[in-house]
N, C-alpha and C positions, 0 to 999 in steps of 0.2 A: 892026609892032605891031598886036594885034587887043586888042579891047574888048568884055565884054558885060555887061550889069546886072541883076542877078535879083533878085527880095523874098524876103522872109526869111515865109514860111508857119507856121514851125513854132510851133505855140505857147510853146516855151519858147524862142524864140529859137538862138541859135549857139551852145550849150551844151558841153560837156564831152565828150560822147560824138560828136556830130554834128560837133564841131569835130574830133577825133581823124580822125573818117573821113574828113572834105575835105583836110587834112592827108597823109595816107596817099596817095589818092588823087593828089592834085597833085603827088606825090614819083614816080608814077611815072613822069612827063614831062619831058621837057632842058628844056622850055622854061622861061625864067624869068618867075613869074607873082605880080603884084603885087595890092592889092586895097583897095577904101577905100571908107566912107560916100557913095553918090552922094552931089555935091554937099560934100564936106567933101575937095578935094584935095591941102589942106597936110597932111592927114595920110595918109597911103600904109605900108601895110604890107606885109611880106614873108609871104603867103599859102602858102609851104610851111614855117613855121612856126608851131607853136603858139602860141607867148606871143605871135606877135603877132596870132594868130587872135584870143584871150582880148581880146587889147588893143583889139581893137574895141570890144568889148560892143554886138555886134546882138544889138537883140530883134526881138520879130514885127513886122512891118511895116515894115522898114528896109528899104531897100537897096541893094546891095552891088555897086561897076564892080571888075570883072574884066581888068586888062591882060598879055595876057603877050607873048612877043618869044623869041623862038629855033625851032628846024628843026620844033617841032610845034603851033607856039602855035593853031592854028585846031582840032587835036584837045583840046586838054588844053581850052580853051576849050568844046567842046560837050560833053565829061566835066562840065565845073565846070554848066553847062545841065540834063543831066541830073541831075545830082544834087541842084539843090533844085527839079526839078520833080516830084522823087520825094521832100521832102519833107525832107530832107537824111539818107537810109538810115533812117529810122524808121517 
């Protein structure tokens, strides 16, 4: 299992559109990839779904650990990297 923690930049937070693309994204990979409020680990979501993207409700300055576990989890992992260091596709 790998782990990584990103902040959340965007000013509107993990919104609608930017939630869609991290979604998509993570569905391209086997690996199974979970994801939760640092710090908040009773609550663990399922990160290649949406409603439970939504069910976070991160805003700016949150952030967010990243677990996943299967044959690609250290790529899907530096995808999930790059993608809110780009700001989350916006």
């Amino acid at each position: 299992m790998e782990k990584c923690t990103v902040k959340i930049t965007n000013s509107m937070g993990l919104h609608a559109r930017p939630a869609l693309l991290l979604v998509k994204l993570l569905n391209q990979y086997e690996s199974e990839v979970q994801v939760y409020k640092s710090g908040v680990t009773e609550e663990i979501y399922d990160a290649k779904n949406i409603m439970s993207i939504f069910s976070i409700g991160a805003v700016m300055g949150d952030e967010l650990t990243f677990q996943s576990q299967g044959a690609d989890e250290k790529k899907v992992l530096e995808a999930v990297e790059l993608f809110f260091n780009n700001n989350c596709g916006e």
